[in-house]
C-alpha positions in Angstrom: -3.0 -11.0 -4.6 -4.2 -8.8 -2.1 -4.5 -9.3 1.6 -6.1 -6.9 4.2 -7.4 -7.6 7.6 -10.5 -5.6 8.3 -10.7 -4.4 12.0 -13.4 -3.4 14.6 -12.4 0.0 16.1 -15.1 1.8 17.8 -14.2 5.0 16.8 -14.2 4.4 12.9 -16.4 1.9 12.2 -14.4 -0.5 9.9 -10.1 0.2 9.8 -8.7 -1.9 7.0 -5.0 -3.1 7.8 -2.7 -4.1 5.1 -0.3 -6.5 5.0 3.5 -5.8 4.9 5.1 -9.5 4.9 8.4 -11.1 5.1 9.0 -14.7 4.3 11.7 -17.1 3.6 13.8 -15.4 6.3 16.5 -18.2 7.0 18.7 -18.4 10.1 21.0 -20.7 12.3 20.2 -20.8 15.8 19.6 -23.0 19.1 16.6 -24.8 18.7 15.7 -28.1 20.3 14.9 -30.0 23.4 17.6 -33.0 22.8 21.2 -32.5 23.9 22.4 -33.0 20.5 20.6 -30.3 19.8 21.7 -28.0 22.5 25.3 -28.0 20.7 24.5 -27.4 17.0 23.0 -24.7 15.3 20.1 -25.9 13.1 18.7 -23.6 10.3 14.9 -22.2 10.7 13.2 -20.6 8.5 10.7 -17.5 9.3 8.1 -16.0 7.5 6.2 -12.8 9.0 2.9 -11.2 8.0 2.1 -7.6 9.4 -0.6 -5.8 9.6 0.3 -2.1 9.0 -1.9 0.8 7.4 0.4 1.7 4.2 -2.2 4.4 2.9 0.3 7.2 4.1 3.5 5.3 2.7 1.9 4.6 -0.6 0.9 8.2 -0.8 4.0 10.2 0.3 6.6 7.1 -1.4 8.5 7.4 1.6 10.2 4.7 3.4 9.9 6.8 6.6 6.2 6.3 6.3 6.0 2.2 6.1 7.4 -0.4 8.5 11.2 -0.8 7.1 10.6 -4.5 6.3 14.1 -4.0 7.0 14.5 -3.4 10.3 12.2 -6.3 11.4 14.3 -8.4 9.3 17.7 -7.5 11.0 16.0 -7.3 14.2 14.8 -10.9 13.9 17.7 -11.9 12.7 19.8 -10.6 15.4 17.4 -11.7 17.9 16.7 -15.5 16.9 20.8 -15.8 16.0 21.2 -15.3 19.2 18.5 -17.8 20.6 18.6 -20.8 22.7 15.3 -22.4 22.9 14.0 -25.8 23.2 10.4 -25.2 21.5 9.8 -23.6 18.0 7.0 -22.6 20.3 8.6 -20.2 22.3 10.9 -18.4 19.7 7.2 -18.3 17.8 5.6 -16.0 20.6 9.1 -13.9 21.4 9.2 -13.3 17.8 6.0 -11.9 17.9 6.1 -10.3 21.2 9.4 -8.1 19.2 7.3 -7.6 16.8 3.7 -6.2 18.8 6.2 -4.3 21.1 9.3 -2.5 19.1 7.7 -2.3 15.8 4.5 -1.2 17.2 2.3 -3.4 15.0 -1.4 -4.1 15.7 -1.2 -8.1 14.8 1.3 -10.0 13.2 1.9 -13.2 11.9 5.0 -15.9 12.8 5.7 -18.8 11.4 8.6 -21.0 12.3 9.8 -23.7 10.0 12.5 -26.2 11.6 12.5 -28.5 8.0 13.8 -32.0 8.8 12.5 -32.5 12.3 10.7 -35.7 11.7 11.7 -37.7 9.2 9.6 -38.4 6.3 8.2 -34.8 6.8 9.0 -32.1 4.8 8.1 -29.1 7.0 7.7 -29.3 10.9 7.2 -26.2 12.7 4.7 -23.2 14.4 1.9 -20.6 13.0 1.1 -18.3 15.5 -1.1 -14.6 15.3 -1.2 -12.4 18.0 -2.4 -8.4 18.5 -5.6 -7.2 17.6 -8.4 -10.0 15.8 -6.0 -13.1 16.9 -7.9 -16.0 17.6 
């Protein structure tokens, strides 16, 4: 399956944006807003979508060409390892303010799973899209 998000730019009528995606991305971090919380490290899982134009990448079959899903995934990594937040919320929009900003990405995608939050659920967590076409 195929996914493309068709944007509005007034200078080229219709600009299709593929989607360069990176899910199941597990990692232990701070996360929580109880004080048991504030001294573990509780496993989230993370999966990205990112709108990138890959036309030039799929043409020349060069990594310089694409966004190195490894570098957001090391850069995420890094970055929510490192975290100490209360809300899934919060590491939801810095996540995607990384990616907006250093990756230089038109709209992205987060989604935060903290799995065993509530009991009796099986996921808990955070979808959030920001950039261009974000509701």
């Amino acid at each position: 399956m195929t996914f493309a998000i068709v944007r509005w730019s007034r200078a080229s009528a219709y600009e299709i944006m593929d989607i360069i995606y990176l899910h199941g991305l597990k990692v232990e971090c701070v996360i929580g807003v109880w004080e048991w919380e504030r001294r573990i490290k509780q496993r989230v899982t993370i999966d990205l979508d990112m709108a990138a134009d890959i036309r030039r990448a799929a043409a020349s079959d060069a990594l310089e060409d694409t966004l190195s899903y490894k570098d957001v995934a090391k850069r995420v990594l890094a970055f929510v390892g490192e975290s100490r937040f209360k809300l899934v919320e919060t590491l939801a929009e810095e996540v995607a303010r990384i990616l907006v900003e250093e990756f230089a990405l038109a709209w992205c995608r987060v989604k935060i799973n903290k799995a065993g939050a509530v009991r009796g659920a099986r996921d808990v967590g955070v979808i959030i899209e920001r950039g261009a076409g974000s509701r």
